[in-house]
C-alpha positions in Angstrom: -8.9 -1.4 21.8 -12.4 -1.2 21.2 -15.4 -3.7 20.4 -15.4 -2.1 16.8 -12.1 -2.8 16.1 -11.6 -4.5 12.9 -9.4 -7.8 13.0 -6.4 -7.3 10.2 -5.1 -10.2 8.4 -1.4 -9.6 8.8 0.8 -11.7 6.3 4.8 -12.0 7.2 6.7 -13.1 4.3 10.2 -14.8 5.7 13.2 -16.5 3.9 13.1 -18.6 7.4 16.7 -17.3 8.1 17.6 -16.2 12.0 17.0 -12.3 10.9 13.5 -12.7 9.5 12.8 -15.0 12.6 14.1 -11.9 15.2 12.4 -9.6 13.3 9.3 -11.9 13.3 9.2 -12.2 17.0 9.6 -8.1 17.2 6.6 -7.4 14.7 4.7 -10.2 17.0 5.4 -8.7 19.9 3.9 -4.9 18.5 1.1 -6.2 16.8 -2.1 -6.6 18.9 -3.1 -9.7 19.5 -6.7 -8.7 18.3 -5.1 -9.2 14.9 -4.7 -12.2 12.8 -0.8 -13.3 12.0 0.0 -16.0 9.7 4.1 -15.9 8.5 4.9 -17.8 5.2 8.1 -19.3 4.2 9.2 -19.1 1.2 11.4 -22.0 1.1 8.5 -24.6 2.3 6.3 -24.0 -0.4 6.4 -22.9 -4.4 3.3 -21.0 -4.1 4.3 -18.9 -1.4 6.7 -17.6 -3.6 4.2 -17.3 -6.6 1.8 -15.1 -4.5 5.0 -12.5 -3.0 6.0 -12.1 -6.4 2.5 -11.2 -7.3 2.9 -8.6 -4.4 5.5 -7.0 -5.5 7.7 -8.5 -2.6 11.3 -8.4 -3.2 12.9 -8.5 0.1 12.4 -9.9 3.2 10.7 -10.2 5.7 7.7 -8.0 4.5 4.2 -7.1 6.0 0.9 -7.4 3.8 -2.2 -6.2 6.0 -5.6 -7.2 4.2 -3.5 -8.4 0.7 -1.8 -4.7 0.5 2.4 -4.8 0.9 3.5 -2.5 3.6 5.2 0.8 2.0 8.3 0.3 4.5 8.4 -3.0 2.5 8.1 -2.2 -1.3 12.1 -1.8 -1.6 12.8 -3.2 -4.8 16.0 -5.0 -3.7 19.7 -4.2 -5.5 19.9 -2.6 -8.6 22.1 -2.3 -11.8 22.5 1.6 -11.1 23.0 1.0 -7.4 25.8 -1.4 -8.5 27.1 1.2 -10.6 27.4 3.6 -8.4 29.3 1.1 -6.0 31.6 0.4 -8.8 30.7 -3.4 -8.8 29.4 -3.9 -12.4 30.9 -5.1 -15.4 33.0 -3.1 -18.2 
């Protein structure tokens, strides 16, 4: 790391279950320290939830670096056609 390296505000967004918390500890241990981390939960507070909806966050845990979601974390979550497909939906 260099002097000029810029410090990244790195946001975990976590449903606070066992997964998110592994996964947590995994993205902790690969992120440089240099680096701010702050993890939300979305079950402590209401406007946790308000802001990942507002980032398009609809599955978790997912990484925001300076207020931009993460393209490995911009899955949209389950959808009608994937249902289909699975042959789960109503007739």
């Amino acid at each position: 790391m260099t002097d000029t390296m810029k410090t990244r505000r790195v946001e975990i967004f976590s449903a606070g279950c066992g997964t998110c918390r592994r996964t947590i500890d995994e993205l902790r241990a690969q992120i440089d320290p240099h680096h701010e981390i702050v993890v939300h939960d979305l079950h402590a507070d209401a406007a946790v939830a308000t802001r990942a909806e507002a980032l398009g966050i609809r599955t978790v845990p997912a990484v925001v670096v300076d207020g931009k979601l993460l393209s490995c974390c911009k899955n949209t979550g389950p959808s009608g056609h994937e249902l289909e497909a699975a042959g789960l939906t109503r007739r």
